[in-house]
N, CA, C and O of each residue as an XYZ file, in Angstrom:
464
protein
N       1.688    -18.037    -17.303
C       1.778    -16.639    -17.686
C       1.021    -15.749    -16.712
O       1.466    -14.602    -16.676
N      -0.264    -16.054    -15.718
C      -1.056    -15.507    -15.249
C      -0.236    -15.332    -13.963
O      -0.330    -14.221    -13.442
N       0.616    -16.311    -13.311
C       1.361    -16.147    -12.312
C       2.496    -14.957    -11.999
O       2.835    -14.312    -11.007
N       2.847    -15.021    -13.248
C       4.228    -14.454    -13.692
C       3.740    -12.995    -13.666
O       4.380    -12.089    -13.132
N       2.522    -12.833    -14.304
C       1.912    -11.243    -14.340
C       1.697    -10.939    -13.071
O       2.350    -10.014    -12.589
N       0.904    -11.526    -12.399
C       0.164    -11.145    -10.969
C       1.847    -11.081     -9.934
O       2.064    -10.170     -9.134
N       2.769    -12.149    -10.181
C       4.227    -11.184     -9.087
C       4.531    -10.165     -9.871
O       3.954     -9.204     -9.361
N       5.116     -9.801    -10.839
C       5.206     -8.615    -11.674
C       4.634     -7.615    -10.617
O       5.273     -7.047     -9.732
N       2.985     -7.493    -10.953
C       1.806     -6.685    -10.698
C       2.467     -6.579     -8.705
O       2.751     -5.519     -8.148
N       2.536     -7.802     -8.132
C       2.811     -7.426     -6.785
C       4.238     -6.719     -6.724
O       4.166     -5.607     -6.201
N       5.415     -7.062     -7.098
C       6.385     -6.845     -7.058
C       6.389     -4.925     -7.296
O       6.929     -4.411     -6.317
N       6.136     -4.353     -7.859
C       5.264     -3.536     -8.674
C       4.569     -2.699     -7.715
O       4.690     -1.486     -7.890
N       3.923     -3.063     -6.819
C       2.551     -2.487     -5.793
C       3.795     -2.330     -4.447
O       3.790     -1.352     -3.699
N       4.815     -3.472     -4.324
C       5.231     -3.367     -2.939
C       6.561     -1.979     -3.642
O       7.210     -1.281     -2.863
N       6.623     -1.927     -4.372
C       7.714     -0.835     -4.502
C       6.797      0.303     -4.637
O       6.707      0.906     -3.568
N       6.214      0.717     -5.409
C       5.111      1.512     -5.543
C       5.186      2.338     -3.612
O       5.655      3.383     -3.162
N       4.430      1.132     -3.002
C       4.265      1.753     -1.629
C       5.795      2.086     -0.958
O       5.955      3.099     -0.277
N       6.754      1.254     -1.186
C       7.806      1.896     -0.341
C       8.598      2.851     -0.894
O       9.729      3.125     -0.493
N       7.838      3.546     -2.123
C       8.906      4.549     -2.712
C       7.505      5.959     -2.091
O       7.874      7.014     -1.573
N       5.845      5.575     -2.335
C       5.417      6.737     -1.337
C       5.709      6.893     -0.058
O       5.857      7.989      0.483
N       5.790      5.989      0.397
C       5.699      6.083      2.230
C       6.851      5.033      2.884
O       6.592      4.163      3.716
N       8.241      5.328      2.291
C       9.315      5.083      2.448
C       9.287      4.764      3.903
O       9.970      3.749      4.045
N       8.772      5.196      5.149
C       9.222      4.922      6.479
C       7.948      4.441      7.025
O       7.921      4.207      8.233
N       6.781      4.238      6.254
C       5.560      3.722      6.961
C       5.887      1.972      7.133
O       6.566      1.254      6.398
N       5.300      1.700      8.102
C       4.378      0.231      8.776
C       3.404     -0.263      8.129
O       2.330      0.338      8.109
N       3.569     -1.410      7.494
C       3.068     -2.157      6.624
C       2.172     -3.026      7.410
O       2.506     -3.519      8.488
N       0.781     -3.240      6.725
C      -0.251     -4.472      7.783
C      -1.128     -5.001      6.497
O      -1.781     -4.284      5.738
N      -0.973     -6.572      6.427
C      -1.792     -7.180      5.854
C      -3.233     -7.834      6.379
O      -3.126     -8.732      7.214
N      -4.324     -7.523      6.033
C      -5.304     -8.384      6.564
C      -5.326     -8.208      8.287
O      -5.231     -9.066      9.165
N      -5.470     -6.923      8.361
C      -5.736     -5.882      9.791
C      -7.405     -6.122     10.008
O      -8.395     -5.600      9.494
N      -7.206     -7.202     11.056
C      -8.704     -7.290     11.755
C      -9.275     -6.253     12.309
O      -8.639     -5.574     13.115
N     -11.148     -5.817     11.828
C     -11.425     -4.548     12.531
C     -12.554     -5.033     12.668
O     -13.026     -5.858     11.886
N     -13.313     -4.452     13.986
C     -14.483     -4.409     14.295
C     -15.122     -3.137     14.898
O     -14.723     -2.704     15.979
N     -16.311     -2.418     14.065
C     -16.569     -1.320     14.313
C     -18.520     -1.430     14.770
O     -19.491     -1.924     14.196
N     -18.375     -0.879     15.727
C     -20.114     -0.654     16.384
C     -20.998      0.290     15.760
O     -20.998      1.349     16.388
N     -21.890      0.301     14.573
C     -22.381      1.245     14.440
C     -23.526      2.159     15.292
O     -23.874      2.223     16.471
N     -23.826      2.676     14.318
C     -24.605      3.893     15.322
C     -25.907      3.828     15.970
O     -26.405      4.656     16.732
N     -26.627      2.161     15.348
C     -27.453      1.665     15.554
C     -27.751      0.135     16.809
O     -28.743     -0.462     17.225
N     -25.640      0.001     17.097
C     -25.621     -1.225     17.915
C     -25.290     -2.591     16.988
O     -25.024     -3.669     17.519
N     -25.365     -2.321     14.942
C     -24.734     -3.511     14.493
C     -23.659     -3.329     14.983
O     -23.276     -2.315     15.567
N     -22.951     -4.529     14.734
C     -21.450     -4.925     14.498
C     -20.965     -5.278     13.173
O     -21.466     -6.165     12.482
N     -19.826     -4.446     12.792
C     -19.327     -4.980     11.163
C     -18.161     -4.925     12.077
O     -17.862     -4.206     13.030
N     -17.340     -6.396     11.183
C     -16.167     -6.916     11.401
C     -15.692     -7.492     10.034
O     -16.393     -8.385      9.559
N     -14.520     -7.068      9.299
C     -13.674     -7.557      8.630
C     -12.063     -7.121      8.256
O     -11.293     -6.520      9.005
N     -11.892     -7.423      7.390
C     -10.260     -7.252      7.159
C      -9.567     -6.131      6.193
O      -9.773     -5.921      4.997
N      -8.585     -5.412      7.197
C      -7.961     -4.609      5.520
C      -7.084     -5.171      5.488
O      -6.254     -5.558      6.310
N      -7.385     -5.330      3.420
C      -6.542     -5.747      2.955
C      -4.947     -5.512      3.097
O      -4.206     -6.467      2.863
N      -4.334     -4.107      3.522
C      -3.586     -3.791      3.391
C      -3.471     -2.217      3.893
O      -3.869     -1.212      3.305
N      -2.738     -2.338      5.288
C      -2.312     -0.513      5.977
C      -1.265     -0.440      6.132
O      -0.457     -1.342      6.357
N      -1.092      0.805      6.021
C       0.187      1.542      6.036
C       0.123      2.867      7.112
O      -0.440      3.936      6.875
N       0.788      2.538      8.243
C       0.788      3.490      9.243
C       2.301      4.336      9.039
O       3.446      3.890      8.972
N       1.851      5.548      8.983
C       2.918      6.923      9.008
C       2.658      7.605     10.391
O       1.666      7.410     11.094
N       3.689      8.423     10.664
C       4.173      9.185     11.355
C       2.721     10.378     11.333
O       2.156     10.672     12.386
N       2.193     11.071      9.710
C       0.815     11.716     10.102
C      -0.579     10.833      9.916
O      -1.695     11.353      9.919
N      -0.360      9.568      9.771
C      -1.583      9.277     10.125
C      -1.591      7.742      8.871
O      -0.551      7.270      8.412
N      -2.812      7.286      8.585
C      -2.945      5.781      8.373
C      -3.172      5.927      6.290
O      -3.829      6.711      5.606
N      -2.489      5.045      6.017
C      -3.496      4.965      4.328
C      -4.195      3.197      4.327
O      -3.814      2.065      4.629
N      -4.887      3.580      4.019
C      -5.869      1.926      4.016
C      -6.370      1.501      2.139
O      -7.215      1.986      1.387
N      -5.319      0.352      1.975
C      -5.624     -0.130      0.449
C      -6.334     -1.277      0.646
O      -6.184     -2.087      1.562
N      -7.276     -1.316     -0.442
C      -8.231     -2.443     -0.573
C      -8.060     -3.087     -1.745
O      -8.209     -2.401     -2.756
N      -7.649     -4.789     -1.940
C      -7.295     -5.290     -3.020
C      -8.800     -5.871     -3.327
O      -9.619     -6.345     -2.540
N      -8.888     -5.645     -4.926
C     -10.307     -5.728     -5.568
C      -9.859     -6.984     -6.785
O      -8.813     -6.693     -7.366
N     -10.567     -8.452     -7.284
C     -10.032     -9.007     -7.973
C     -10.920     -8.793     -8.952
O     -11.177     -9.799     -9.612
N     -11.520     -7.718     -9.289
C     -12.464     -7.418    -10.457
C     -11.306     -7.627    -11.533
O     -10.117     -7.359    -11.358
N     -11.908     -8.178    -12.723
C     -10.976     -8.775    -13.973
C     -11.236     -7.752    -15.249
O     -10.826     -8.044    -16.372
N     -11.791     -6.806    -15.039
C     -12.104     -5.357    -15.853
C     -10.407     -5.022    -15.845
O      -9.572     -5.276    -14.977
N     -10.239     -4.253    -17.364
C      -8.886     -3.829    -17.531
C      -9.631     -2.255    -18.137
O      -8.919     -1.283    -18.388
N     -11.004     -2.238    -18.287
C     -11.105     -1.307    -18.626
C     -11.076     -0.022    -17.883
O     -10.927     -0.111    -16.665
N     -11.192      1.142    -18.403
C     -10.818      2.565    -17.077
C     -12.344      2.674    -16.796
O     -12.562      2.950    -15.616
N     -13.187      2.567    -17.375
C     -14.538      3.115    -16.937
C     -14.939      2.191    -15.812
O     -15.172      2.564    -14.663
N     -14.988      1.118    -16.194
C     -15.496     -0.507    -15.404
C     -14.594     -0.107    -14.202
O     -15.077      0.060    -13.083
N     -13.755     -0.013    -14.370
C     -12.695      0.080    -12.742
C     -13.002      1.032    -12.049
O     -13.239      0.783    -10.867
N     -13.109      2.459    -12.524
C     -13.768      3.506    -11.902
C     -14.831      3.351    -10.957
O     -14.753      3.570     -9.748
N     -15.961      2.904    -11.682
C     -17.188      2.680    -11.438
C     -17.147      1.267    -10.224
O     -17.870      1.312     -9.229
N     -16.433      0.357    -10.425
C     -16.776     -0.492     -9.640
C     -15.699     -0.018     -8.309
O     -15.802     -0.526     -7.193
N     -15.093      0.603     -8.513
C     -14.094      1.139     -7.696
C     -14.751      2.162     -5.850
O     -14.508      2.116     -4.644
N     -15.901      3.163     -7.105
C     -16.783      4.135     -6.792
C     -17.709      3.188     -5.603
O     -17.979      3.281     -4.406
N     -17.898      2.562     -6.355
C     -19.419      1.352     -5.282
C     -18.137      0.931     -4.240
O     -18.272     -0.257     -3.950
N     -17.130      1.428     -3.690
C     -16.448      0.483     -2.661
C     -16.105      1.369     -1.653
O     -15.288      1.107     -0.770
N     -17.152      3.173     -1.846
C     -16.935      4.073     -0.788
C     -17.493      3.482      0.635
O     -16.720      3.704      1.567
N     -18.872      2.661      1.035
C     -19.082      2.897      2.027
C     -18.257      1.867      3.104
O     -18.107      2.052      4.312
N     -17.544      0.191      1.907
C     -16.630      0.128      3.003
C     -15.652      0.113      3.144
O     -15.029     -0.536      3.984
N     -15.156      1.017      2.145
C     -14.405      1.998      2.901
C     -13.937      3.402      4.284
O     -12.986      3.739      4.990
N     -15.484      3.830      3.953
C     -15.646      4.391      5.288
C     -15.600      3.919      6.378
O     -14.900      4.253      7.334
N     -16.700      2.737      6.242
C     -16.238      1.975      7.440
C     -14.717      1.196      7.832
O     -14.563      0.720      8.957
N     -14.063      1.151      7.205
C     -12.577      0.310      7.632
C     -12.196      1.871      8.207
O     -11.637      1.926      9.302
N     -12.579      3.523      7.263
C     -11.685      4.372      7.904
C     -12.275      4.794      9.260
O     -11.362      5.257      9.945
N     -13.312      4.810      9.833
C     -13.684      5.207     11.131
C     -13.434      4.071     11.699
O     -12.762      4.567     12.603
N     -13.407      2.850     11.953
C     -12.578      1.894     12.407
C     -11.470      2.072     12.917
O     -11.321      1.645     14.062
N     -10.445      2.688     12.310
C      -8.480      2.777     11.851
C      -8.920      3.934     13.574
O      -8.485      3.795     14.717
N      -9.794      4.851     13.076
C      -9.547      6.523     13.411
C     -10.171      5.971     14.870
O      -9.482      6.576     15.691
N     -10.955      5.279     15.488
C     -11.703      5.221     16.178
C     -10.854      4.769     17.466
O     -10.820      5.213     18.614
N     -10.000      3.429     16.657
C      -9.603      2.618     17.129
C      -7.812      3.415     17.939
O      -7.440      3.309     19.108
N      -7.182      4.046     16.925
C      -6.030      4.454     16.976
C      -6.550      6.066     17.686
O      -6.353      6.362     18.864
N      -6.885      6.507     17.190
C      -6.951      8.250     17.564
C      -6.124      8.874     15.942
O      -6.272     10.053     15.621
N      -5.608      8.274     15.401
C      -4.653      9.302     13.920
C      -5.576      9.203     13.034
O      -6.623      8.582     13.218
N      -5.320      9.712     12.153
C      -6.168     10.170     11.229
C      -6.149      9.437     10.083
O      -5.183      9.922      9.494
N      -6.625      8.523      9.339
C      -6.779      7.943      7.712
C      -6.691      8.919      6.954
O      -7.713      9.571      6.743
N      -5.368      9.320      6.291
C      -4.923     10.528      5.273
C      -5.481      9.745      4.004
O      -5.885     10.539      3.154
N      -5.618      8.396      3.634
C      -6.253      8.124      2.381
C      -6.843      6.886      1.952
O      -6.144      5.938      2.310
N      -7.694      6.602      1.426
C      -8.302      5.486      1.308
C      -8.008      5.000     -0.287
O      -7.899      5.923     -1.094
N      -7.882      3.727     -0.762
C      -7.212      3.286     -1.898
C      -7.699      2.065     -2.760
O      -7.149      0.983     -2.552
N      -8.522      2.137     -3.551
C      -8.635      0.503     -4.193
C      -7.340      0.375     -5.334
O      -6.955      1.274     -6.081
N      -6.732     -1.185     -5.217
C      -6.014     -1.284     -5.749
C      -6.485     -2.576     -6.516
O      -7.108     -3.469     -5.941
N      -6.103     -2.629     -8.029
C      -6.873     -3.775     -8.925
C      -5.417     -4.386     -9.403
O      -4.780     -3.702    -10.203
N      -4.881     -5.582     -8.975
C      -4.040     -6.071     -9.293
C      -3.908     -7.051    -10.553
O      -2.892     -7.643    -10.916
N      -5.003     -7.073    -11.050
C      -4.867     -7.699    -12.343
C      -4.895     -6.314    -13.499
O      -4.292     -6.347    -14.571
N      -5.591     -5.319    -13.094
C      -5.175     -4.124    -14.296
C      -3.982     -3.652    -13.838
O      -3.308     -3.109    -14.714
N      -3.594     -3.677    -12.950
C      -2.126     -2.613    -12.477
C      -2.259     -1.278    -12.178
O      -1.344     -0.462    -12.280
N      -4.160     -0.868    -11.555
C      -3.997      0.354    -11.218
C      -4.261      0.642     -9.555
O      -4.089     -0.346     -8.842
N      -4.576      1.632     -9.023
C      -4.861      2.182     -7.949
C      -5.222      3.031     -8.283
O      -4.653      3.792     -9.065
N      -6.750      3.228     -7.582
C      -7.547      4.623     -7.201
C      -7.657      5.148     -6.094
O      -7.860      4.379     -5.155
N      -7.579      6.409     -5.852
C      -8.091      6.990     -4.441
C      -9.486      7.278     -4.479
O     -10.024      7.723     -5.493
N     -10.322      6.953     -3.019
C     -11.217      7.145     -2.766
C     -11.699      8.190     -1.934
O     -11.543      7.923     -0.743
N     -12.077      8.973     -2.091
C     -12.170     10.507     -1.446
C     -13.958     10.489     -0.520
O     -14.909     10.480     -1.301
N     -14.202     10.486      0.540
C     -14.980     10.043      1.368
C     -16.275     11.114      0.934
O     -17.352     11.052      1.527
């Protein structure tokens, strides 16, 4: 039953995206490595980009098992800074612009935007 939900839930997410961004470029698990301002190095993966014509959306799959709205919010909220970092990464790397940043919880069936 848990299988059957989670394609549902994907099946679901991949239409979702090709009914917003009908002509965007799809990227799973987009290797990034960004230099901060201090000389670290952070390197990891987005989960999931979508390159358009004005610029990039970057979704992050979260397997938090909360169905609740507050719990998702909140744990959603704690996933701004890496997020920032995957979006100055995208922007750094490309020159276009990250129009939106996204956690997506595939066991509740939602998506949030993350506003920087």
């Amino acid at each position: 039953m848990y299988a059957s939900t989670l394609a549902d839930s994907t099946d679901q997410f991949y239409n979702w995206v090709n009914r917003c961004w009908p002509n965007g470029k799809t990227y799973s698990e987009m290797p990034i490595t960004l230099r901060g301002e201090h000389g670290e190095i952070y390197q990891g993966y987005i989960d999931f980009l979508i390159e358009t014509e004005e610029g990039f959306v970057i979704i992050d799959h979260k397997t938090h098992s909360s169905k609740e709205e507050q719990n998702l919010k909140i744990y959603a909220a704690n996933q701004i800074a890496q997020l920032q970092l995957y979006r100055r990464a995208v922007e750094e790397a490309t020159g276009k612009k990250v129009l939106e940043t996204m956690i997506h919880f595939p066991v509740a069936g939602k998506i949030y935007r993350i506003a920087d």
